[in-house]
N, C-alpha and C positions, 0 to 999 in steps of 0.2 A: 239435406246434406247427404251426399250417398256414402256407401261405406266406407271406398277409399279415401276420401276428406276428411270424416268423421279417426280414422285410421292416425293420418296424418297431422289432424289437432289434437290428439288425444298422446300419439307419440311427443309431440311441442310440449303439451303439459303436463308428460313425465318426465322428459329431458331435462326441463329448467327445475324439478324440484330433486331430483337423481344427483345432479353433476352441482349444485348449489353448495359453495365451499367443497368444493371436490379439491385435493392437493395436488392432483399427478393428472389430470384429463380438465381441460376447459373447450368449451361447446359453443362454438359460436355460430349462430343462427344468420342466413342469409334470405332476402328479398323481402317481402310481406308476410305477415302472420295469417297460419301459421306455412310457415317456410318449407320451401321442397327441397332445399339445401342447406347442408352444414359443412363449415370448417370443425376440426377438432384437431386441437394441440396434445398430445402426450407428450408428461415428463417423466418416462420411464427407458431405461438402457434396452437400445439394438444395436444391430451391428451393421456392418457395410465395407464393405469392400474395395480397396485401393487400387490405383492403377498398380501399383508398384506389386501389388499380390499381398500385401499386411490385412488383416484384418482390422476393422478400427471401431472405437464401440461410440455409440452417438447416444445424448439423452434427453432428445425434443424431438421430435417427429408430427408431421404436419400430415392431415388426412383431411381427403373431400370427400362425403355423401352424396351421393344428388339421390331423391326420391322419385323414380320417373314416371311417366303416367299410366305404367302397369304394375307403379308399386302399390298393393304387397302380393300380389300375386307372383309373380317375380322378384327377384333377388334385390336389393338397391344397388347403384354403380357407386363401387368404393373406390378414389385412387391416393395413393399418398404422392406427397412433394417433396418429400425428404430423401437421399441414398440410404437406402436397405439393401440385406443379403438376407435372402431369406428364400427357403423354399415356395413359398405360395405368394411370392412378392415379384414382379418381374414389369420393368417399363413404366413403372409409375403404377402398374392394374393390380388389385387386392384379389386373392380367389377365396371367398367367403364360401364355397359349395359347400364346406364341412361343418359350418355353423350356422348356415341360415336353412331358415324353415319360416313358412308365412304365418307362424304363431307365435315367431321371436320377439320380441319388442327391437324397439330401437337401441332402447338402453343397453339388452343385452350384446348387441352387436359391435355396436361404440368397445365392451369391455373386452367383449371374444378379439376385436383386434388390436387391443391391446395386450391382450396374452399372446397372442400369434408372433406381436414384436418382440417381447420378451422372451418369444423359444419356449414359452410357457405350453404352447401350442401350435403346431406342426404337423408338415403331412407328405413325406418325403416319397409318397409311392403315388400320389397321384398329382407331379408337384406341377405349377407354372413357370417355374425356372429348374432346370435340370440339372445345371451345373453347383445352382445354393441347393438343392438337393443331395446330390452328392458331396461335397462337403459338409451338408451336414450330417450323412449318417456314417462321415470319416472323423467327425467331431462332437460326436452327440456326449462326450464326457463335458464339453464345456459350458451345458444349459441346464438351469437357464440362465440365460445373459442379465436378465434383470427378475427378480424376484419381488415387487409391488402387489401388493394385494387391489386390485382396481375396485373391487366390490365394499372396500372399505372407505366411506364420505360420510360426510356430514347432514343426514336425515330429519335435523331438529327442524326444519321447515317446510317437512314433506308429510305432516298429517294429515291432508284433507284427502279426501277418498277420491280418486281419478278414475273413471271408466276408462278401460282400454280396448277396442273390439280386436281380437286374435282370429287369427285365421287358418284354416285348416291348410293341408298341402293342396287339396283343391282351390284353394283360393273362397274357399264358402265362410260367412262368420260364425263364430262358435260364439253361440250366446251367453249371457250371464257369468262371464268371467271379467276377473279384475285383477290388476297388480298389483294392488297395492289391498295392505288386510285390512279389513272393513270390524272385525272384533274380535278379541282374545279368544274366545269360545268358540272361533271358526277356525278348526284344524286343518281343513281341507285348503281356506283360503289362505292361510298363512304358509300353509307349505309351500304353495305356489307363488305367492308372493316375495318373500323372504328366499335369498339366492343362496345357492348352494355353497359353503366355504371352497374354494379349490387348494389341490393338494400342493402349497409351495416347494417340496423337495424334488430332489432330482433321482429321476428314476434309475438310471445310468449308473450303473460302479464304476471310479476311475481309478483307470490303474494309470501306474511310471509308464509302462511301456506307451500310452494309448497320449500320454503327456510329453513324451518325447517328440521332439519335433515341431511343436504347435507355438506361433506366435501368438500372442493374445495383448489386446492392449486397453485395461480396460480404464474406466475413469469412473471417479463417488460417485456410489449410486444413492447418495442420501438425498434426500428431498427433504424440503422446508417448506410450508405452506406461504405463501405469496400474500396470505389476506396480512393487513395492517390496520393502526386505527384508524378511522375517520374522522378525529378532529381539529379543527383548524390551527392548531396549536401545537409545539412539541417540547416537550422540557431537552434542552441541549445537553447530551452528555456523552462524556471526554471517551474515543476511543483510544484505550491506550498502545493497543494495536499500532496507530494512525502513527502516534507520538512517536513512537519505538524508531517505524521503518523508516517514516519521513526524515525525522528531526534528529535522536540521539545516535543511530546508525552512524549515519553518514557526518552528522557533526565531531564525533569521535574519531571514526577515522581520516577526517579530517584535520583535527586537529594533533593529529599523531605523525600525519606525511606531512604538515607545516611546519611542527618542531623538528623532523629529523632535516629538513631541506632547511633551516634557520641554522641548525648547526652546524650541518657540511659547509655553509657559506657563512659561516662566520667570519672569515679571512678577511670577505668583504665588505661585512655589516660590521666589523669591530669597530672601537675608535679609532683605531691607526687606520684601517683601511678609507675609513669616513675622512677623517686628516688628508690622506692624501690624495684625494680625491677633490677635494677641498682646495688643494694647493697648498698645504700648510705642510711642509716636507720636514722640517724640525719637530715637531708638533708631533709629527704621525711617528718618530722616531722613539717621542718622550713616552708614547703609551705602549710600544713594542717592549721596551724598560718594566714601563709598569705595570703590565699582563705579567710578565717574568718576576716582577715584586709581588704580587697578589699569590702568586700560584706557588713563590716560598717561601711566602709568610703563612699559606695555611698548614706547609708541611712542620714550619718550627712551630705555629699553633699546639698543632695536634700533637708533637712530641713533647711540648711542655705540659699538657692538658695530661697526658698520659704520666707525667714525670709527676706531677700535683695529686694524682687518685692513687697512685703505687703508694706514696710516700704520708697520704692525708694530709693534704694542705693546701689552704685556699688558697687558689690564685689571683685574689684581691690584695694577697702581702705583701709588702712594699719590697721585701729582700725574697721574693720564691721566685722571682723571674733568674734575679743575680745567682742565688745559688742552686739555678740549673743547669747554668751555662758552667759552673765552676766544676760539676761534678759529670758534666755532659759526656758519653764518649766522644772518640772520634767521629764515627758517621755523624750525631749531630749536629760536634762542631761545625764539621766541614759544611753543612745545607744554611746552620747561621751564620758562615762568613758569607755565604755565595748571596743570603737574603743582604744583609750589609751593604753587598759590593754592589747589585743590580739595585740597591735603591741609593748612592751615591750617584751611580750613572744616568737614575733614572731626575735625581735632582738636576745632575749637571745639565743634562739634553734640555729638561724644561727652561734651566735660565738660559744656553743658547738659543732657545725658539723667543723667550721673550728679547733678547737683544737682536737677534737677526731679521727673525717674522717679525716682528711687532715693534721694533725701534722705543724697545722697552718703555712701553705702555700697557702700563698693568689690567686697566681696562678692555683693552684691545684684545687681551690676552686672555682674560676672563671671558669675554665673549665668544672670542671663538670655540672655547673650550667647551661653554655651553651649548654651543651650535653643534660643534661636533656630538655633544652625548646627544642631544636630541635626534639631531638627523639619523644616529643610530638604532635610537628608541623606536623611532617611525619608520624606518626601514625592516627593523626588526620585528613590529607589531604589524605593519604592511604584509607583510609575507604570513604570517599566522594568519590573519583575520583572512588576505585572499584563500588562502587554501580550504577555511571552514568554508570559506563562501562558495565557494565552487561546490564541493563535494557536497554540501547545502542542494544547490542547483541542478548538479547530477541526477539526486536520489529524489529529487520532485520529480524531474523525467521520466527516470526509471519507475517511481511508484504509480503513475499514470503511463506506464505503458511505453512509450515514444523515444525511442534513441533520439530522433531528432531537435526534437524538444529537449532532451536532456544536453545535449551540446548549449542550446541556445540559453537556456537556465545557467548552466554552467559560468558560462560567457560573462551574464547580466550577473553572477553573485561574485563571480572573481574579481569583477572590476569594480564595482562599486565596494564592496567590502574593502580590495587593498586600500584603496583612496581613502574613505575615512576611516580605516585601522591603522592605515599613514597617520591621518592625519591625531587619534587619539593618542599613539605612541607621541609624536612630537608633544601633545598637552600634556598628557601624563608625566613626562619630565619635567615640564617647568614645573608641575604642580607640588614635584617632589622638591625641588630646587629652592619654589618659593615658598612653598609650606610647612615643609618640614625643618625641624632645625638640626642641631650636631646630634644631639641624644633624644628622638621623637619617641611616644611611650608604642609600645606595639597597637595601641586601639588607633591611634591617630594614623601610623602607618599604614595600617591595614587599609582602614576608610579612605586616606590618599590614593591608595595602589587599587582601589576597589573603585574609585569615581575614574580615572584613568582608566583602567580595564574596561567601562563602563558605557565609555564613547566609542570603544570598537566593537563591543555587543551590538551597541545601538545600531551602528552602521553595516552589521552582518544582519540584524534583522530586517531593516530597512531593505538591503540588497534582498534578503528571502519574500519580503512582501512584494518589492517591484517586479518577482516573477510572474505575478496574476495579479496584474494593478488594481488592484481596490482600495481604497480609503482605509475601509474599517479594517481591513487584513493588512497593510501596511503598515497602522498601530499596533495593531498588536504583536504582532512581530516586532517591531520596532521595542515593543516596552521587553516583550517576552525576551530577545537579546540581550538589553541596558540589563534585565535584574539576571538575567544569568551570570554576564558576564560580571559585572559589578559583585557577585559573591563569593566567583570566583576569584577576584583581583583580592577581596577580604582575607582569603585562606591563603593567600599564596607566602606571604610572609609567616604564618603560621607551618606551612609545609616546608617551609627552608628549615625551621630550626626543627622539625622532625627527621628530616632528610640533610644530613651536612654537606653532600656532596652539590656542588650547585646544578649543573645538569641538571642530575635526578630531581631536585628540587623543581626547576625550570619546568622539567617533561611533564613531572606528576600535576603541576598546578596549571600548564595547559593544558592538560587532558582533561583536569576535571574542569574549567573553565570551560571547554570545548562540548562537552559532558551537560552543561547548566545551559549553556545556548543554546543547543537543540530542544532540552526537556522546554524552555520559557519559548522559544516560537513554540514548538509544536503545542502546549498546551492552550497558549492565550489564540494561536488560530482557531484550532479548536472550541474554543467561547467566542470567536469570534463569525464563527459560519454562519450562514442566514441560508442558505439551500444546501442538500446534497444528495446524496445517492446510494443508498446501501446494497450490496450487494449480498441476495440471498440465498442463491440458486447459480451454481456453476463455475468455474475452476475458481476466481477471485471470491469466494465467498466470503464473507465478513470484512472485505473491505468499504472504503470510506471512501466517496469521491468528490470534492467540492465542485459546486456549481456559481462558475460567476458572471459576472456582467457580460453584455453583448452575446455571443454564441461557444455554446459548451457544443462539441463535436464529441460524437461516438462512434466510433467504427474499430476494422483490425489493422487499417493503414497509420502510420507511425505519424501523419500528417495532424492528424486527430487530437483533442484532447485530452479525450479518455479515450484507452487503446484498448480492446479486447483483445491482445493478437493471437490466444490461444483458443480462440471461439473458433470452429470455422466456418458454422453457420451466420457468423455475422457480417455484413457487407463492406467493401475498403470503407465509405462513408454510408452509416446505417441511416442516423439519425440526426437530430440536433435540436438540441433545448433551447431557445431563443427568449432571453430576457424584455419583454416588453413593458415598460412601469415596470409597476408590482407582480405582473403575470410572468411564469413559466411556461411558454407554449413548445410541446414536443411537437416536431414535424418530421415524421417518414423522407426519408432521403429518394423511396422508391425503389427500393431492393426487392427481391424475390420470394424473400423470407418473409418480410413487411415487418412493422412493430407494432405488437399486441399490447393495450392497455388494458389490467383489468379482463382480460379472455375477451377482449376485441379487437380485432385490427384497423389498425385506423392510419390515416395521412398526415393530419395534426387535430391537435388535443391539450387544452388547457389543463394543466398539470395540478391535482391537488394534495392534499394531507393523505398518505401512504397507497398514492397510486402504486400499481405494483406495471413493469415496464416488462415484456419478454424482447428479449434484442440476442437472437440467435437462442443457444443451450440457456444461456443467462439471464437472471431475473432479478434486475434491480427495484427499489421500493425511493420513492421519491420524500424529502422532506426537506420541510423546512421550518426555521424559527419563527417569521412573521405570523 
């Protein structure tokens, strides 16, 4: 083997023990072993330059090696694929002059330009682009752009002693040397071996003046190592993250725009308005009366409640109602004649509807009266449940990304949800109708108004599952709904008599019902995922992405599943995880960028336990339950 080969494998098998768990540089080898070509990924901040003139800072950068057949006597052709601004960057061509020498290793080289992207390193007097030259030495206050220590990896499996033949600038080999230390008591060789720390600060004083004027835009430059574990197995557990954005957000203010739109139209969901709609025009008249009878009976209520604590005396005595009235002023008189008089009128109108409407049939009479509360109930639990359901389906769109999607989610929870939130308001009436008697004890109440409430849970979760049709995610949503909802129907009779105003009462015990339905989907989805995606590296970090049946889409087009759209190295359609059986297979869309598994780029790839995925700046990590 002649030198340059010997050169060339011995560079291979210091690369692969160098960059081994490396966090911020992955090395990918091309053709046959050992290879004359390398890709290398860096995930360290550069910058680049806008049409528009902004600066803009990027944190993945693609570079090619080729090794050619007068390397190492000559330089290797270095070019990157990524937009950079950079003085010694220019058309894609890298100008290594200031760091290569034919006794550099390869390793070194890999690192030197990765300092060069970071502005760590720079050479503005003898540059290849003259214009990133000159702005940088009208900006040299704002380097370096990324501060990465590249020379810091993970060496635990780089003991074995590697020959490396180094070569003079004559291109001749210098014998007896090696990279790597051969034993503690070899001073000579470990100096040389062992890299020199470099100085992370910035040389440059910044002053106000030299900061005036300069746009700068930069983005985290925190890194997260990309390795995961490898076994087949993952214990599931609850992002609560996931729960917060998806499920209590939006179900909240959901359920906050359906009670205020429940009241403004009350006119029309009341019984009178339900009456006459009905056709029942007497009827609709007798509850105009007794909304007017309710609202001042609570005002003589509460003046006599005040008249009994002033005075200490229960209002269970037979004579403290009578000697209220006796000793009443005028203002109270006057509000308990006016309750008197609207509930005379309000009796008279009832027996007009029964001899008019109903050809006084007491039966006839009774029925309709319960048609009408119910039709009310369901109109009024209709309108709540659509509005969680929407604002449900919204905030799934929005948390994957997709306006588009979020309309069409939207869509699918508003209408499903109103129809069986219709449809539990109507049971929930009878249920009170038929189950509870005149004096029900508060537990029995609660539990009625808690299994009614319970059937529009149900049917808001169901609506949240049939946004990503799945079986198993359709249950749980579905139950995750029923127990939200169902605990909050429990309390809600308990918040009336905390709250005396009804509204207030009404608002507080939808919101926390509203409240309970987001937390029960979004947790039992949560236990109920079987694939997903985490995101470790880049603007979404630490989010969640479910992956489900048929084809999960990733790209920055809104058309997409999952949307990066704040990447902008990622493709309108990057990638796609395609469910076959039990397999996950990722398959490259064909982009320019390509998608990196694992620091390899590939077309498609059978997906396993914490593959890690580069898809533009972004580094998702693959899992699942199975």
């Amino acid at each position: 083997m002649d030198a340059r080969l010997r050169r060339i494998a011995s560079d291979y098998e210091q690369i692969k023990k160098d960059f081994a768990g490396h966090k911020n540089i992955i090395v990918t080898p091309i053709g046959d072993e050992p290879p004359e070509k390398y890709h290398v990924t860096y995930f360290v901040n550069g910058i680049y330059l806008q049409p528009d003139g902004r600066i803009e800072t990027l944190s993945r950068h693609e570079v090619e090696i080729t090794l050619h057949a007068e390397y190492p006597r000559y330089k290797p052709i270095c070019k990157i694929e990524t937009p950079i601004w950079h003085p010694n960057f220019r058309d894609g061509q890298i100008c290594i002059g200031d760091i290569w020498g034919a006794g550099e290793s390869l390793t070194d080289i890999i690192i030197n330009i990765g300092d060069m992207i970071q502005y760590k390193s720079w050479n503005s007097y003898s540059p290849l682009s003259a214009d990133a030259a000159a702005w940088a030495m009208d900006n040299k206050h704002l380097f370096p752009v990324g501060n990465v220590d590249l020379y810091v990896s993970d060496y635990a499996s780089a003991k074995d002693e590697v020959e490396i033949d180094l070569f003079a600038e004559d291109g001749s080999v210098i014998e007896g040397n090696s990279n790597m230390p051969q034993s503690a008591s070899d001073d000579t060789t470990q100096q040389a071996s062992v890299p020199v720390e470099k100085d992370e600060g910035n040389d440059f004083e910044i002053t106000a003046e030299e900061l005036e004027g300069i746009e700068y835009v930069p983005i985290a430059e925190r890194m997260q190592g990309a390795s995961a574990s490898a076994s087949s197995t993952v214990k599931v557990k609850i992002n609560f993250k996931t729960v917060l954005v998806k499920g209590i957000l939006w179900a909240l203010l959901g359920a906050l725009i359906g009670f205020g739109f429940g009241e403004i139209c009350q006119h029309t969901t009341s019984n009178s308005g339900i009456a006459n709609m009905l056709g029942y025009k007497d009827l609709s008249k007798y509850y105009k009366y007794q909304d007017k009878v309710d609202e001042l009976q609570n005002q003589v209520y509460d003046m006599f409640k005040k008249y009994c604590e002033e005075k200490g005396i229960d209002q269970e005595e037979d004579d403290a109602f009578t000697n209220w009235l006796t000793s009443a002023d005028e203002t109270s008189l006057g509000v308990a004649s006016d309750y008197y008089d609207a509930y005379q009128k309000a009796n008279k109108q009832l027996y007009e509807a029964y001899q008019d409407d109903f050809d006084e049939d007491e039966s006839d009479l009774k029925d309709a009266m319960a048609k009408v509360t119910r039709t009310s109930t369901a109109i009024w639990s209709g309108v709540i449940a659509l509005f969680i359901g929407l604002f449900l389906g919204i905030g799934e769109g929005v948390y994957y990304g997709s306006k588009q999607n979020a309309i069409k989610y939207a869509v699918i929870g508003a209408i499903v949800s109103a129809v069986i939130g219709g449809i539990s308001g109507y049971l929930a009436q009878w249920m009170y109708a038929s189950m509870l008697g005149d004096e029900p004890s508060d537990i029995t109440a609660a539990l009625v108004r808690g299994l009614g409430w319970a059937i529009m849970g149900l049917g808001i979760g169901v609506a949240v599952g049939l946004i990503k049709p799945e079986l198993k995610r359709i249950g749980s949503c579905a139950v995750g709904g029923l127990i939200g909802a169902f605990i909050g129907g429990c309390l809600f009779n308990y918040v009336s008599k905390l709250v005396p105003n009804a509204i207030a009462s009404r608002g507080i015990a939808i919101i926390i019902m509203g409240i309970l339905i987001g937390v029960g989907v979004g947790l039992l989805e949560q236990f109920a995922k079987s694939a997903w995606l985490k995101v470790i590296r880049g603007e979404f970090e630490g989010k969640e992405y479910l992956i489900f049946p048929g084809t999960t889409s990733i790209g920055n087009n809104s058309k997409n599943t999952i949307v990066l759209f704040k990447d902008k190295l990622v493709g309108p359609h990057h990638c796609d995880i395609v469910m076959q059986g039990s397999k996950y297979i990722l398959k490259d869309c064909g982009t320019p960028m390509g998608t990196v598994v694992n620091g390899m780029k590939t077309t498609q790839h059978i997906l396993r336990q914490g593959d890690a995925i580069a898809v533009g700046n972004s580094v998702l990590v693959f899992y699942t339950a199975k």
